[in-house]
C-alpha positions as CSV (number, residue, x, y, z in Angstrom):
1,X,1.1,-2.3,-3.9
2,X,3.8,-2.8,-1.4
3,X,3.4,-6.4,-2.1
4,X,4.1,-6.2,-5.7
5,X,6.9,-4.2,-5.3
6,X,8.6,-6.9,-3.1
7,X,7.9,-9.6,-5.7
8,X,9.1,-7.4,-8.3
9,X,12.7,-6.5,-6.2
10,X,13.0,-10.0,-4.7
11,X,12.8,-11.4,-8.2
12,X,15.2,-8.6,-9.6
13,X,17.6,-9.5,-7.0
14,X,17.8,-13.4,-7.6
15,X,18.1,-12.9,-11.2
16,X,21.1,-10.7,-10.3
17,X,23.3,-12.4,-8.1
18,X,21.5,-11.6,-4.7
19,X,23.1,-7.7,-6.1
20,X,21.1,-4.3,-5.3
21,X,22.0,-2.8,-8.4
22,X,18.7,-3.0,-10.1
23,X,16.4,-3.3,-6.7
24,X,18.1,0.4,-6.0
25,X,16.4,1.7,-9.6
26,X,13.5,0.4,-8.5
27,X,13.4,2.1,-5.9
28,X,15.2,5.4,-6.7
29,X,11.9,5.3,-9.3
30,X,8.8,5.1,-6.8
31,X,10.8,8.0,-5.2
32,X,10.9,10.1,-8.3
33,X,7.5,9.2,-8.9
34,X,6.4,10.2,-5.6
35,X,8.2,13.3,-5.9
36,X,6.2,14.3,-8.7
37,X,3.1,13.4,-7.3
38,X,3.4,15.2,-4.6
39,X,4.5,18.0,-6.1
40,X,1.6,17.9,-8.6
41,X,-0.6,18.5,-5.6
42,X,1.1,20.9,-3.8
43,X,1.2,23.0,-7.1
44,X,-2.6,22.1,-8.1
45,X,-3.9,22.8,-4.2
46,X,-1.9,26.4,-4.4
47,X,-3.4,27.4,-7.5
48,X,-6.7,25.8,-8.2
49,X,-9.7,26.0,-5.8
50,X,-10.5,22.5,-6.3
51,X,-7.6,20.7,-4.5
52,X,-7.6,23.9,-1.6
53,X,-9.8,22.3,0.8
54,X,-7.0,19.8,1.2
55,X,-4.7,21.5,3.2
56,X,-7.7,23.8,4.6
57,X,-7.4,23.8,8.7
58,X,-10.6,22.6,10.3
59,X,-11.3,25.9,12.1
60,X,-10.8,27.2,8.0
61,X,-13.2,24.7,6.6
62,X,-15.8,25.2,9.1
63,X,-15.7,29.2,8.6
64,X,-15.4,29.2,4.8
65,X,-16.1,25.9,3.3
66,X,-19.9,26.4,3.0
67,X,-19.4,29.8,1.1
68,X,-16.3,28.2,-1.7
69,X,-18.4,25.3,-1.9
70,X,-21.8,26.8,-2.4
71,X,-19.6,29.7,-5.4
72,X,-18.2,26.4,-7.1
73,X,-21.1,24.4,-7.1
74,X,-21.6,24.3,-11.0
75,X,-17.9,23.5,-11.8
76,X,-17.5,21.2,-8.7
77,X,-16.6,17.6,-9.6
78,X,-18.0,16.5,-6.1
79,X,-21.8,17.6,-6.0
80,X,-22.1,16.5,-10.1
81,X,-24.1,13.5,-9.1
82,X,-23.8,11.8,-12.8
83,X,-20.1,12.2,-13.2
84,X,-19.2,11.4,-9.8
85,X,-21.5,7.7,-10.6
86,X,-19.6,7.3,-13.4
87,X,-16.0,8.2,-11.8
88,X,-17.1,5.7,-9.4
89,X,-18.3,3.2,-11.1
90,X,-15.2,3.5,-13.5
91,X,-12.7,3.3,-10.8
92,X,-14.6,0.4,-9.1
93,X,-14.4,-1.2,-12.6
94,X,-10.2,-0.4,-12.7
95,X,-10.0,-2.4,-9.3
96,X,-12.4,-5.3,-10.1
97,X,-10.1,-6.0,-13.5
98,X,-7.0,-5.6,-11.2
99,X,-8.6,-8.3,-9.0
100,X,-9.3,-10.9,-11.6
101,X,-6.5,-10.2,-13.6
102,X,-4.4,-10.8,-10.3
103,X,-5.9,-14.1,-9.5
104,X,-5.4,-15.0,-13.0
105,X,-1.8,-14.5,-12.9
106,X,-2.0,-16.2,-9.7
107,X,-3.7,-19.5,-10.9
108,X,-1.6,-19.4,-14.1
109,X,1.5,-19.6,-11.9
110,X,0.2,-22.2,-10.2
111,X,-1.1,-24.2,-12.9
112,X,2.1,-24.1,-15.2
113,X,4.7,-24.4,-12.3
114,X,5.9,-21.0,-12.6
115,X,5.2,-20.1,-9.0
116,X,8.4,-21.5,-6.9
């Protein structure tokens, strides 16, 4: 990702005079988005059981893990073996088509020129 991100601010910055102007929005963006990531967590880990064990200590998780895990067991996303396969598989799908779409774009730009 960090290597698209470089393409995408190197180019931004040749189009614009070697300026920062647009390369800073960039930027100031991922950090926004981050934010709110992060804070999506943070708020989901305080108030659902589900994201929890994430900031669980280790002496916490081997006390009390087997017990939460074992009381949320039916609505657990983890030990559903079907929807995990599927999640998996899904995801692994998301990459693969992110793989051939980038060597796609790759060849194209190499085919046509556009790649200087």
């Amino acid at each position: 990702m960090s290597i698209i991100i470089r393409i995408i601010t190197g180019a931004l910055q040749d189009a614009d005079d070697n300026s920062y102007r647009r390369v800073i929005q960039v930027y100031l963006f991922l950090a926004a988005a981050s934010l709110v990531v992060g804070a999506a967590i943070l708020i989901g880990s305080l108030t659902s059981d589900y994201l929890a064990p994430l900031q669980w200590t280790r002496k916490k998780r081997l006390t009390s893990g087997v017990e939460i895990i074992a009381a949320n067991k039916e609505r657990s996303l983890v030990t559903n073996a079907k929807r995990t396969r599927r999640i998996s598989l899904g995801c692994f799908g998301a990459l693969l088509a992110l793989t051939v779409g980038a060597w796609v774009a790759y060849i194209w730009g190499a085919v046509t020129g556009h790649n200087s």
